[in-house]
C-alpha positions in Angstrom: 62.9 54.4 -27.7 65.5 57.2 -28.3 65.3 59.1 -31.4 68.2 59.9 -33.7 68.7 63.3 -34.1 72.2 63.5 -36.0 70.8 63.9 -39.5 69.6 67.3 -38.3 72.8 68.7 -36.6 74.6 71.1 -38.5 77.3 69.8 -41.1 75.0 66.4 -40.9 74.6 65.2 -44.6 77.8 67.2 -46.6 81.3 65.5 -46.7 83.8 65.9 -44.9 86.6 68.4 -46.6 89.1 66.3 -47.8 92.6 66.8 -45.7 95.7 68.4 -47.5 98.7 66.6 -47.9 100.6 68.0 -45.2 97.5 67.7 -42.6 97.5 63.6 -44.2 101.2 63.6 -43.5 100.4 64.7 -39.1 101.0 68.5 -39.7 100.4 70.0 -36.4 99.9 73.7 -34.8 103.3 72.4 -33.1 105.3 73.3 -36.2 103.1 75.8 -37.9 103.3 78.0 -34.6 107.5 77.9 -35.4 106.4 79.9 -38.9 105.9 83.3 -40.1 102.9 83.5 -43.2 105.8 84.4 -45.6 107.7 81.8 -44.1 104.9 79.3 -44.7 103.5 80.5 -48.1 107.3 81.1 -49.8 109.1 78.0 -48.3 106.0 75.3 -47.5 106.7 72.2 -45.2 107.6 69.2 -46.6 107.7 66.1 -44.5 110.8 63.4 -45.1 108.8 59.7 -45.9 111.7 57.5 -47.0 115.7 58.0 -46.2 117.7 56.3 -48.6 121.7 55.7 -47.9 122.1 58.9 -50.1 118.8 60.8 -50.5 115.7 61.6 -48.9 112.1 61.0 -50.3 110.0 64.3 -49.3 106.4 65.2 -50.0 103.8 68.1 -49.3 101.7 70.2 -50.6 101.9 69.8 -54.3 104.9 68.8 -53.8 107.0 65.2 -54.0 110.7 64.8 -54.8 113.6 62.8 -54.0 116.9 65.2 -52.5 120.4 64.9 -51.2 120.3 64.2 -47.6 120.5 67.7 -46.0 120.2 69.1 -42.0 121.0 65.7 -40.5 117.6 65.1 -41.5 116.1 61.7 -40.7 112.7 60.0 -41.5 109.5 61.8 -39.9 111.4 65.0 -40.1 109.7 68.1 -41.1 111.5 70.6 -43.6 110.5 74.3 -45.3 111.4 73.4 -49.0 112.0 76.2 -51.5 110.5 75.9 -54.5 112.4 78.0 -56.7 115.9 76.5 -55.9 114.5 73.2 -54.8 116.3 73.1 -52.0 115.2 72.5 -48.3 116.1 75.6 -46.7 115.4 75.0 -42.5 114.9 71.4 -40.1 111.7 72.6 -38.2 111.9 71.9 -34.3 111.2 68.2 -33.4 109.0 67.3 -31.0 110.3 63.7 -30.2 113.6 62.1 -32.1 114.9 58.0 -31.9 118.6 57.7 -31.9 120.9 54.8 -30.8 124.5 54.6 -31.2 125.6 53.3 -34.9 126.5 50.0 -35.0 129.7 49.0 -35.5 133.1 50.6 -34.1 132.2 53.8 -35.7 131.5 55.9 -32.5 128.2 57.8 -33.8 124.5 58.3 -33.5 122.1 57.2 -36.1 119.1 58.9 -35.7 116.1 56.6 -36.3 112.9 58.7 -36.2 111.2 61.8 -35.6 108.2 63.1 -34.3 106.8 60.4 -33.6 103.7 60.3 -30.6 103.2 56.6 -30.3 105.8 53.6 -30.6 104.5 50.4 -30.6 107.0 48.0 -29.6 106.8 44.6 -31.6 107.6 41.2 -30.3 106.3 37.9 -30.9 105.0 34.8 -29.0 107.7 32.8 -29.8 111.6 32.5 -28.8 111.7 36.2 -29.8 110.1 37.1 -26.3 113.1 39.2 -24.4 112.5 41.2 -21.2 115.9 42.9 -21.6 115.6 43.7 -25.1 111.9 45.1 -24.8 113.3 47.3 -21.5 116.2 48.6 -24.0 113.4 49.5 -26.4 111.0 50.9 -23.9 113.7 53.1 -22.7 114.7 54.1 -26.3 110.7 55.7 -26.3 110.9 57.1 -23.0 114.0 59.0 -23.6 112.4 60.3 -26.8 109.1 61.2 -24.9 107.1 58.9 -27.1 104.1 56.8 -25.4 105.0 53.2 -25.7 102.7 49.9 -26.1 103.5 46.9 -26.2 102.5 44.2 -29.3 102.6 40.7 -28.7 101.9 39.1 -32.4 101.8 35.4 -33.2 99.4 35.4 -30.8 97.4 32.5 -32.4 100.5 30.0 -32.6 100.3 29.9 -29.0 98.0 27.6 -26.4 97.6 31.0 -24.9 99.3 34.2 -25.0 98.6 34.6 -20.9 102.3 33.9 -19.5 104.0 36.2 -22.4 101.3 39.1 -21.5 102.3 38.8 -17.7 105.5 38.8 -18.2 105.2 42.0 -20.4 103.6 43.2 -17.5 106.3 43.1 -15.1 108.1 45.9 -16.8 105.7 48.8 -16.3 102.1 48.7 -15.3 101.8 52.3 -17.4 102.3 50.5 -20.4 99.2 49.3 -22.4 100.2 45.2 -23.5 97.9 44.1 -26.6 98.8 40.6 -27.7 97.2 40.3 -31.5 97.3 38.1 -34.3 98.5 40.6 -37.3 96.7 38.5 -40.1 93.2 37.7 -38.5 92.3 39.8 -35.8 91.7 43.2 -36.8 94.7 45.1 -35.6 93.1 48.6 -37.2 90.4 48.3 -34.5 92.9 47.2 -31.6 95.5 50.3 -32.5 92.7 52.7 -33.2 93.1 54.4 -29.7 96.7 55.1 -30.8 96.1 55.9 -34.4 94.3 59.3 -34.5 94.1 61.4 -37.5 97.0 63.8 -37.3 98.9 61.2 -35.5 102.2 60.0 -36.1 102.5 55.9 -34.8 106.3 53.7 -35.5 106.6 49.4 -35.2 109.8 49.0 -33.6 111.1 45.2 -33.0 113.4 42.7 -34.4 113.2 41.3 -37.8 110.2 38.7 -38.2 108.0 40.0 -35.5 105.4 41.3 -38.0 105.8 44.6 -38.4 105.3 45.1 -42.2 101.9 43.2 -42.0 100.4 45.4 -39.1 101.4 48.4 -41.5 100.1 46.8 -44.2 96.4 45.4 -41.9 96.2 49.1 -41.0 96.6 50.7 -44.5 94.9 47.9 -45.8 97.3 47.5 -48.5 99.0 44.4 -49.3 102.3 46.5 -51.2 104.8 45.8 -48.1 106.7 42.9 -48.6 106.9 40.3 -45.6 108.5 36.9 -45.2 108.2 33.9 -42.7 110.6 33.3 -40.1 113.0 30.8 -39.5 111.4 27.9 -37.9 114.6 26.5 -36.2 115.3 30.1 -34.0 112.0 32.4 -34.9 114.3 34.9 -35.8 113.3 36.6 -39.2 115.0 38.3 -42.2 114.8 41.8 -43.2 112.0 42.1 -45.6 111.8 46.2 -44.7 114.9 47.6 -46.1 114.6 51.8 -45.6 112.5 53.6 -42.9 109.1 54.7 -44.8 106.1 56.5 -43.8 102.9 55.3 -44.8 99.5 57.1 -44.6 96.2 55.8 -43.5 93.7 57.5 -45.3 91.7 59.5 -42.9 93.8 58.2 -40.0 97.5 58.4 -39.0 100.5 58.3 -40.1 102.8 55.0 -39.5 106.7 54.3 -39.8 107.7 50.6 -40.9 111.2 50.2 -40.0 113.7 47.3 -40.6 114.4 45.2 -37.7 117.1 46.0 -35.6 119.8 43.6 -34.5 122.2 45.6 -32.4 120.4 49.0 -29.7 123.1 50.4 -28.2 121.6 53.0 -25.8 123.3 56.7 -25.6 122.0 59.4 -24.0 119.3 57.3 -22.9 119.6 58.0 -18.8 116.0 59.7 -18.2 114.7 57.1 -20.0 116.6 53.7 -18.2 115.5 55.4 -14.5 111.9 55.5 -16.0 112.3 52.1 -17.1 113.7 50.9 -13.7 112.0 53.8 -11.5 111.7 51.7 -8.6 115.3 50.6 -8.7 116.4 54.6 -9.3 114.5 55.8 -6.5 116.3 53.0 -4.1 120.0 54.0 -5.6 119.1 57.3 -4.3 119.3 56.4 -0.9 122.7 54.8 -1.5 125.4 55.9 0.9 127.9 57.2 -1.9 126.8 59.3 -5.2 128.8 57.2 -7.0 127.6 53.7 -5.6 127.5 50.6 -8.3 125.3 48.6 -6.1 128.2 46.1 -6.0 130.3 45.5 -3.2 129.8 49.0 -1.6 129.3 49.9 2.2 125.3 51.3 2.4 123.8 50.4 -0.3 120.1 50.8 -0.4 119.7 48.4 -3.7 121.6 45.7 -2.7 120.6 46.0 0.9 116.8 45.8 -0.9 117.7 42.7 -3.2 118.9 40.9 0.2 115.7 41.0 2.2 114.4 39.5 -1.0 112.5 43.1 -2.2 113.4 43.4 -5.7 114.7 40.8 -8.5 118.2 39.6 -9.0 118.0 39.3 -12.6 116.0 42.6 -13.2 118.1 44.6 -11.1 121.3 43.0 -13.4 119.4 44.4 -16.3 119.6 47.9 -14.9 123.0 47.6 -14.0 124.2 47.2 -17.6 121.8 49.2 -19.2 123.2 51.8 -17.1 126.9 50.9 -17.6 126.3 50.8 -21.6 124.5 53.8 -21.4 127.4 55.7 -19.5 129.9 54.3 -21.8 128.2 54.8 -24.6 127.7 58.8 -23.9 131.2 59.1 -23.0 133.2 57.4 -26.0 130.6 60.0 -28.4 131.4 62.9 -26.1 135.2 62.2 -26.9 134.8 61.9 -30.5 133.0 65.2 -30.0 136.1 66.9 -28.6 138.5 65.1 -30.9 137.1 66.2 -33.8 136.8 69.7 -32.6 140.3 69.6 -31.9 141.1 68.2 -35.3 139.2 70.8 -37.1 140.9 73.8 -34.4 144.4 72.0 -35.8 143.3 72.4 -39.5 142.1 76.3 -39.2 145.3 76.8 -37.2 147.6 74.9 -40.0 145.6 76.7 -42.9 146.1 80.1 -40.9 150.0 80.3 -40.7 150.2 78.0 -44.3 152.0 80.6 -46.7 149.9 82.1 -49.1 150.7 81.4 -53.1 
């Protein structure tokens, strides 16, 4: 029989220290290693947790307060906050940021997230299920550099889960798929690999999919608000209204966010030929630089799709992510330069405006 010999190894038998607020919050030697001592002792980090439409909520050490938005800041965001003027007076360095372009016709980014490590990308087992839409949202990680996995919920309102778990599959065999039922299984134990101390984890998915209730199975908390879907389309209302961070006590740190109807991608092209690598590998054997794997002469990808090598409707998928994407960078890129020519036109006018 083996003995147990823990109760006699050092530390065995005294508590744990409990973790500061800012180590609770996924405070890492990734952004202390940015700071001087007087840096971190007269301005201490304060993480954002909620962004409203005009303020952000921000807490640390001793510290909790509500502030006008300030450095383009955006939830998961780490700031040095200064006490005496109550101010936020730097945006520490991220290591991963979410953007999409704003919908609308406004021509902008919104930024979604920040240092974030893991994004769990939420669908359900229902009429929900889209390959294209999970490839937009895979890409939206990989551009980012966060580790994507894949969440089938609803899993229980299904004969069986096999066909949408294959089918998730077929996008990336690097990418972990984990179909679950949020309510009964025990999604804390299924997401622990992912859901560290110190470790920063987002639900990402459309409305309805069950993202408030795994943050609420892994805080074990019951405060988020969630609502049924439609039964007619399984499409589901927005029950999450801000982006919020929520902390697991002794675990990690997890972003609820509302569902999103529109994902534009911009800058997103690393991440789309990481999506598609197999497809990006072939288009660089094309004939011409500029090929669209249309009509051209020598074109490897098309050449591929007819001896039957590679899938019609996937390699459609690429093709307009790709053309989106390149759109998408270009129309920001010239609001870029027209606004810095309207603000060159407005320091010229104010230069040779008469003085009073």
């Amino acid at each position: 029989m083996t003995k147990d010999y823990s109760a006699f190894m050092p530390g065995a038998g005294t508590p744990k220290p409990e973790r500061s607020t800012i180590d609770a919050l996924g405070w890492q030697a990734f952004f202390s290693a940015q700071l001087s001592i007087e840096e971190l002792t007269d301005t201490p980090p304060i993480r954002v947790v909620e962004v409203h439409r005009n303020t952000l909520r921000i807490t640390g050490n001793e510290i909790s307060d509500t502030i006008p938005h300030a450095f383009d800041a955006t939830v998961g965001d780490w700031l040095l906050y200064d006490p005496a003027i109550g101010k936020p007076t730097r945006l520490l360095e991220r290591k991963s940021l979410i953007k999409r372009r704003a919908p609308g016709h406004d021509r902008s980014i919104q930024l979604i997230a920040a240092n974030i490590e893991t994004a769990f990308i939420t669908t359900s087992c229902n009429a929900d299920f889209n390959i294209a839409r999970l490839e937009r949202y895979i890409a939206l990680a990989f551009e980012a550099e966060i580790d994507p996995v894949i969440l089938l919920t609803k899993a229980d309102q299904v004969d069986s889960a096999d066909d949408y778990i294959a089918q998730a599959q077929t996008i990336s065999a690097e990418i972990p798929v984990i179909a679950l039922d949020a309510r009964n299984t025990d999604p804390r134990g299924k997401l622990a690999p992912w859901c560290g101390p110190g470790q920063t984890v987002a639900f990402l998915g459309s409305s309805g999919v069950g993202k408030s209730t795994l943050t609420n199975a892994l805080t074990g908390r019951r405060d988020i608000a969630t609502q049924e879907i439609r039964e007619d389309d399984a499409r589901g209302r927005h029950t999450t209204t801000s982006r919020q961070l929520h902390v697991i006590e002794g675990g990690c740190v997890v972003l609820d966010t509302p569902g999103m109807r529109e994902l534009q991608l911009t800058d997103a092209t690393s991440g789309i030929e990481e999506v598609f690598a197999d497809l990006h590998a072939l288009s660089a054997q094309c004939k011409f630089n500029d090929c669209q794997h249309d009509t051209e002469p020598g074109c490897a990808v098309t050449a591929a799709l007819e001896r039957g090598e590679i899938d019609a409707a996937r390699m459609a998928r690429w093709r307009k992510l790709m053309a989106e994407e390149e759109f998408n960078t270009a129309s920001l890129a010239q609001r870029k330069t027209k606004d810095k020519n309207l603000g060159k036109l407005i320091k010229q006018i104010k230069k040779t405006k008469p003085r009073k």
